[in-house]
C-alpha positions as CSV (number, residue, x, y, z in Angstrom):
1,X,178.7,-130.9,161.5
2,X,176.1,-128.3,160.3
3,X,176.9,-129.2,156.9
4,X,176.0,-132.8,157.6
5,X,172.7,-131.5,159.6
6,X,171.6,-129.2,156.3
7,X,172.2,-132.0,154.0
8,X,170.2,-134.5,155.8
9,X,167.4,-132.2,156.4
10,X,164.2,-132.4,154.4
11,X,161.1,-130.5,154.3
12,X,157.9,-131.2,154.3
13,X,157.9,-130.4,150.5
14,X,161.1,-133.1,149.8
15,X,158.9,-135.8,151.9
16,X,155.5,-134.9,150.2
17,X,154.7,-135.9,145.9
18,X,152.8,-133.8,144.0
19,X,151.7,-133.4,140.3
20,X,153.6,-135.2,137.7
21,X,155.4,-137.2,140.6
22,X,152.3,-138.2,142.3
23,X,150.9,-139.5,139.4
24,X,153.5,-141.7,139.0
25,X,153.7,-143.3,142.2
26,X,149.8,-143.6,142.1
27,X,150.4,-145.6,138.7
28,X,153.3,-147.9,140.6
29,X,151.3,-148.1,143.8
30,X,149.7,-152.0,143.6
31,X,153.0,-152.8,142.9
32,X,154.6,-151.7,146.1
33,X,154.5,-153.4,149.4
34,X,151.4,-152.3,151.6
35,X,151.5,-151.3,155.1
36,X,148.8,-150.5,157.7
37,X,150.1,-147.8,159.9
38,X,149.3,-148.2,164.0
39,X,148.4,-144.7,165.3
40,X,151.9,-144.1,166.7
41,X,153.2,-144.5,163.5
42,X,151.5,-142.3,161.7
43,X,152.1,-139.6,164.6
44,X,155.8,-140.1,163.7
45,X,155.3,-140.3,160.1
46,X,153.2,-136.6,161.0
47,X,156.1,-135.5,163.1
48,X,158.7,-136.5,160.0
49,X,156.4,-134.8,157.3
50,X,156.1,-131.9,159.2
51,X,159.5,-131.3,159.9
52,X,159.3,-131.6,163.5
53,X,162.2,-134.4,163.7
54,X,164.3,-132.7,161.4
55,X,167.4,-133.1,160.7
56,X,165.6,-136.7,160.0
57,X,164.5,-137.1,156.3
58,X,162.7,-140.5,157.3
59,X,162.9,-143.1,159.4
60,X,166.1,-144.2,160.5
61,X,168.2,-147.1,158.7
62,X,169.9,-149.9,160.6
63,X,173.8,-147.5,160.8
64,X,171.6,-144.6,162.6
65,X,169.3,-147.2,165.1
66,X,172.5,-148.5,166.0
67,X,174.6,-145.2,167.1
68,X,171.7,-143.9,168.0
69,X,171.2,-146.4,170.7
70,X,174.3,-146.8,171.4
71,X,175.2,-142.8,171.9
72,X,172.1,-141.0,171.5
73,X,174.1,-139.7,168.1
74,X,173.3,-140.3,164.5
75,X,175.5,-142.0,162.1
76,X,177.1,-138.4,160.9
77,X,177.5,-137.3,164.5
78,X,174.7,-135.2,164.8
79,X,172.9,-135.8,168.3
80,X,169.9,-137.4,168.8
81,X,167.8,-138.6,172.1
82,X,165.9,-141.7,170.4
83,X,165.4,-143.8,168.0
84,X,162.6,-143.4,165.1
85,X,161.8,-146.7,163.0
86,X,159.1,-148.1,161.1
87,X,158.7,-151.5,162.9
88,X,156.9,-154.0,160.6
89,X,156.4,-157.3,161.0
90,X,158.4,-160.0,159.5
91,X,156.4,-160.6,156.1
92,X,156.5,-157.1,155.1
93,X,160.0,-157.1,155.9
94,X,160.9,-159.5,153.9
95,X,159.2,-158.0,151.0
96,X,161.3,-154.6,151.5
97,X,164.6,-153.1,150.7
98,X,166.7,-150.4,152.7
99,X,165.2,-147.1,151.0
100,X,162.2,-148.8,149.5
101,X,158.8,-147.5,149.2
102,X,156.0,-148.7,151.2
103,X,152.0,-148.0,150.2
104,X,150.3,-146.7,153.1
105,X,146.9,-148.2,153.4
106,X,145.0,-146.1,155.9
């Protein structure tokens, strides 16, 4: 199990784009879906970029929600007390796919 936890942990560095990669999501950026973050969204987008909800790289997907509500345990076992989603509404859902990137507005 501390195999799974190290693999699925990122940094704030992983989560984070800099130089050449920041450019190029700057350039793709008016092409992405846009979001406007409520505040306790962004306190969990903080709390991911940080580290703070390590082993969580990002918000969960629809496998760790589910086990995650159901046994307070991620997909790969690992435990966990709640879960952490980006809840958008339904036109910006529809726009997005699992591990697809948003543009955050403000």
């Amino acid at each position: 199990m501390a195999a799974a936890r190290k693999a699925r942990a990122a940094g704030p560095a992983e989560l984070m784009a800099e130089g050449k990669r920041l450019k190029e999501l700057s350039a793709k950026a008016n092409e992405m879906p846009s979001w406007d973050l409520t505040p306790p969204q962004i306190c969990d987008l903080e709390l991911l970029l940080s580290g703070a909800m390590a082993p969580l790289s990002g918000f969960m997907d629809k496998k760790d929600y589910r086990k995650v509500c159901q046994d307070m345990q991620l997909a790969d076992g690992t435990t966990w007390p709640l879960p952490v989603t980006l809840d958008v509404d339904e036109k910006c859902a529809k726009q997005i796919k699992k591990g697809a990137m948003l543009q955050r507005l403000r």
